[in-house]
N, C-alpha and C positions, 0 to 999 in steps of 0.2 A: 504494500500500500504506500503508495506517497506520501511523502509528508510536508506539500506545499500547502500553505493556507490558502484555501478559496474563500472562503467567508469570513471577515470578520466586522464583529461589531461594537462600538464604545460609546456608553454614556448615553443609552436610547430612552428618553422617556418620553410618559407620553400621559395628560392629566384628563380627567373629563368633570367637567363643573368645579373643577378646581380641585377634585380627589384625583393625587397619582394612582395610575393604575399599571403603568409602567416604570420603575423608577430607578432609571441608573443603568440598566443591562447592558454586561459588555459578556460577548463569548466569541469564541474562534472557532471552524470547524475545516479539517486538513481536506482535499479529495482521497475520496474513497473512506472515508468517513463517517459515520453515523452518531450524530450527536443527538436524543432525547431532552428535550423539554419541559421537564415534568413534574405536574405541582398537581396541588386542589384545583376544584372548577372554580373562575374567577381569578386568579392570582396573576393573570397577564400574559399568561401562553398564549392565545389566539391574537390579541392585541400585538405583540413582537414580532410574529409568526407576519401577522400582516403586513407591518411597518416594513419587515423585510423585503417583502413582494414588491411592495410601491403602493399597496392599494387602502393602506392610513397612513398619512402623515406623522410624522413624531415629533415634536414638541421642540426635542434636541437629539442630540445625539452624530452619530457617525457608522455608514452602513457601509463597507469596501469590499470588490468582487475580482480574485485576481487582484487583489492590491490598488484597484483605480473605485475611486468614491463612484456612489449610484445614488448616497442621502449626505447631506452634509456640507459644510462651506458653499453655497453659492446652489450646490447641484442636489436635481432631483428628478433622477429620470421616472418615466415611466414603468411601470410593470414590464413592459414587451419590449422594453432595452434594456432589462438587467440581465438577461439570461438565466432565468430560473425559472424551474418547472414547477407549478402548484398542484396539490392533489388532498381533495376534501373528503369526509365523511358522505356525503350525499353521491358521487363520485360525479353527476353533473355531467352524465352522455348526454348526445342531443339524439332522441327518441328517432328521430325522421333518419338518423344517417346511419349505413350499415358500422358495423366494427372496423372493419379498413377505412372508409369515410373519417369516422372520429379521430383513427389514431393519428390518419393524416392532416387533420384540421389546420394544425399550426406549423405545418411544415412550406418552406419556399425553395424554389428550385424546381428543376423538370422532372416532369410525368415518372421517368425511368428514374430516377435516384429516390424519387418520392415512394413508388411500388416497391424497390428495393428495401428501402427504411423500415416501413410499411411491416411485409415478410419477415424482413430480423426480427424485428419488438413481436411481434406475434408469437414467431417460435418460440422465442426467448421465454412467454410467458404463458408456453401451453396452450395459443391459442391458434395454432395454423392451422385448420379446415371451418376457424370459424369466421373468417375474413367477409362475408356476404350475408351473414346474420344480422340482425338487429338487435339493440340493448333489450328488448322485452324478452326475449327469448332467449335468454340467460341467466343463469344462477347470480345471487349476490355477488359469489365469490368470484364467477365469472367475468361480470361486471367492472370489480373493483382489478381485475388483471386488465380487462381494456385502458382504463380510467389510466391505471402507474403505464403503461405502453405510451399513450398519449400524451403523458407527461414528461417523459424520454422521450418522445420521438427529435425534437429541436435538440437534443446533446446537452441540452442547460447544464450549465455548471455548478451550479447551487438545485437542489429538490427541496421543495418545503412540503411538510405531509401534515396536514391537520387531522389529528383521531381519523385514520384512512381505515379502522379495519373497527368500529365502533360500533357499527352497522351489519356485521355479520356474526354467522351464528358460532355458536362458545366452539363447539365440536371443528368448526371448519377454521376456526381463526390462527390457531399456533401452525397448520400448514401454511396455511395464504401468506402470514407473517414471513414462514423460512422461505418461501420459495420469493416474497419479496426482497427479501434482504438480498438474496443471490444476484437477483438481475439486478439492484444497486449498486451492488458491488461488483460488477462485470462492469457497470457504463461509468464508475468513476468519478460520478456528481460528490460533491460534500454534502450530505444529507440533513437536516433539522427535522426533527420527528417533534411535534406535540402530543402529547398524552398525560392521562392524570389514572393511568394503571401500573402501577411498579412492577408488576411482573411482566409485561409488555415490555419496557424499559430497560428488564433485565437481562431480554433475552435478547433485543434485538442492539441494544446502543455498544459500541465500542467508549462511550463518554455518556453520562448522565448530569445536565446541567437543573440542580433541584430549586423551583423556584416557589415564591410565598409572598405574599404581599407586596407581588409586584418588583421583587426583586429575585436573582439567583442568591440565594444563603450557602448553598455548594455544588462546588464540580468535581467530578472525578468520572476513573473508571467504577464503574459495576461493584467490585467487588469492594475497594477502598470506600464507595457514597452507602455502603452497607455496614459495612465492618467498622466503620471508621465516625461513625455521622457526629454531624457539628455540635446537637442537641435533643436535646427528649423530643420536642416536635419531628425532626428528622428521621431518628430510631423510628417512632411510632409511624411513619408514612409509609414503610415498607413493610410491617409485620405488628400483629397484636405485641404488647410490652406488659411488662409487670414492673411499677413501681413501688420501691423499697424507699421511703423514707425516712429519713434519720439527722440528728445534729453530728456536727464534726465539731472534737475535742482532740489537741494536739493531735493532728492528722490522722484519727481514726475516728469512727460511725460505727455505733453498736449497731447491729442486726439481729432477724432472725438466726442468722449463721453465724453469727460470731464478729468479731470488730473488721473492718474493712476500711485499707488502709483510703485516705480520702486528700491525698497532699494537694496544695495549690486552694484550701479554703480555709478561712482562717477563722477560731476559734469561736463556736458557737453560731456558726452557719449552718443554714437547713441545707441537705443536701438530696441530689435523688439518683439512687441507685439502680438504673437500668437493666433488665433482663428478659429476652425474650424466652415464650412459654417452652419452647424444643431445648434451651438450657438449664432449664429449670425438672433436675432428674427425682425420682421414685427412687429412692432406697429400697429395692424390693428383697437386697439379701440379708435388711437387717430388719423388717420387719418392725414391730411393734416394742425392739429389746433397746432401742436407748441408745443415746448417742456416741458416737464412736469416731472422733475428729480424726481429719486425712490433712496430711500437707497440700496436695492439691485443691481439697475444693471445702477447708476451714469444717466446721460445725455442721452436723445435720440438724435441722429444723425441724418439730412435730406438727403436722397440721391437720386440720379435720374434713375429709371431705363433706362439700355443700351441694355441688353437683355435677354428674358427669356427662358427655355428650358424647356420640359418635359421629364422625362425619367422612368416613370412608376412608381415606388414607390412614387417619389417625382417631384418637380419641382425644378430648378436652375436658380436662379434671381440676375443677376448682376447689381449693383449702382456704380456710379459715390458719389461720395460723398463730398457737398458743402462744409466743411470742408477744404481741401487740393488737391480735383482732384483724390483723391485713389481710384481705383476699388476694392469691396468689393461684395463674393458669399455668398450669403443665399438658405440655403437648406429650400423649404418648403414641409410636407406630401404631396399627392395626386396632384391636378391641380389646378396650380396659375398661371396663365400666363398675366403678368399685360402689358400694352403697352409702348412701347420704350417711355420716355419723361414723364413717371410719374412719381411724384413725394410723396414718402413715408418717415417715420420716422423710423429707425430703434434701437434695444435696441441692447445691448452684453450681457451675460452671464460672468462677471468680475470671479466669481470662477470657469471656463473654460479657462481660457485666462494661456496661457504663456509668462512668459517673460524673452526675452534671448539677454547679449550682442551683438553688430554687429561682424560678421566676415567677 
């Protein structure tokens, strides 16, 4: 993959009635690239997402394509001089034109290089004997492969995907998804994906840019915007969380499990100990007999179960826990469904755990 910047952006905002709803955004994205988006509904994905295209104005900021401005200092082209491909949720075929018609819509140049183009994006995307059909007579998923063809066919060097695959169904979405990313990254665009599904995000960005309130609060790879997250809002975006709270005295927080060390808060600070439910373990070889601390994972905790759920993959087992009263979720694999009013030992995963001042 390359690693020339095709997009980048600085300082975009963008207010309405005088509430920022864009405020600040600057990000990069290389060719061959796939950079996500991705917040709650409302936080200013679609609004950037636009500004980028040409088709909102931005407030301020700096929008460069290929390194030559397209928003910014003096300049403000059009949409259909930035060279970048859009591709929405609704996917926005025109009913009347076959599938070749559409993919060709936006292409210039003669009949023969236009059929040729035509042909490749089709192949590309599973669709060559459907080139004389009409959008009605297509699957969603169908559809939404015209729809990304079409939006390749002009070589744009920048793609923008607003929630492109939000509109089909659960069962058909993580193929449509892989088999998009491939023809993405066959044509070499810098990608912006908006979404406000983290596990879409996870699978498909090389980069996940997490945004809130109208600003990016972090960037990273996939596994660092997980592993790594800025704050408790952050942890919580990607996965249910169990919050441990507690005051820090000379850098330790009593716990359910034992003191945890809490450096960088100073003395008599609320603090919150992050843990998602899959590290939050069942002591099932010790049973009901009593605590028995390990160097890795401190103190086991006694809790009571309140209630348990199944949900296919795994089970979800809420405690009570004789400690403080805290309700605390443990993910477990397959079928565990223990009875309201038991009582188990649980461990933590201490190099899982976050810990983040109170706000």
């Amino acid at each position: 993959m390359s690693t020339a910047i095709r997009l980048e952006v600085e300082g975009l905002t963008r207010s309405f009635g005088g509430r920022p709803v864009v405020d600040g955004v600057s990000l990069s994205v290389a060719a061959g690239q796939v950079t996500c988006l991705l917040g709650p509904s409302g936080c200013g994905k679609s609004t950037t997402l636009r500004m980028i295209a040409g088709v909102e104005r931005p407030d301020a900021g700096v929008v460069r394509i290929d390194g030559v401005p397209v928003f910014g200092a003096g300049v403000n082209l059009p949409p259909e001089a930035r060279s970048v491909g859009l591709m929405f949720q609704d996917f926005a075929l025109f009913p009347h034109l076959t599938v070749a018609q559409n993919v060709a819509f936006g292409l210039t140049g003669d009949k023969a290089a236009k059929v040729r183009r035509v042909g490749e994006l089709l192949e590309r995307v599973n669709l060559g004997g459907y080139a004389g059909k009409h959008p009605h007579e297509l699957s969603g998923g169908e559809q939404q492969r015209v729809a990304l063809a079409r939006a390749l066919a002009p070589r744009p060097k920048v793609m923008l995907m607003d929630e492109p695959f939000s509109g089909l169904d659960n069962r058909l979405r993580d193929g449509i998804r892989d088999a998009t990313l491939d023809v993405l990254k066959g044509e070499g665009a810098a990608v912006l994906l908006v979404t406000h599904e983290p596990d879409e995000a996870m699978r498909m960005a090389d980069e996940i840019a997490l945004m809130r309130g109208g600003r990016i609060v972090q960037q990273g790879a996939p596994y660092n915007v997980y592993n790594a997250p800025v704050d408790r809002a952050a942890a919580a975006f990607f996965s249910d969380i169990n919050v441990i709270r507690g005051v820090s005295r000379g850098a330790l927080t009593d716990t359910p499990f034992g003191a945890f060390l809490t450096p960088g808060h100073a003395d008599g600070a609320e603090v919150e100990i992050v843990i998602r439910p899959q590290h939050l373990k069942i002591d099932f070889d010790r049973g009901g007999r009593g605590p028995n601390p390990t160097v890795a994972d401190g103190t086991p905790a006694r809790g009571v179960v309140q209630r348990a759920r199944y949900l296919g993959a795994q089970s979800l087992v809420e405690f009570r826990m004789d400690f403080d009263g805290s309700v605390l979720t443990a993910s477990v694999p397959g079928v565990f469904l223990p009875s309201a009013g038991t009582a188990l030992w649980l461990m933590i995963r201490r190099d899982r755990c976050f810990v983040f001042g109170k706000r």
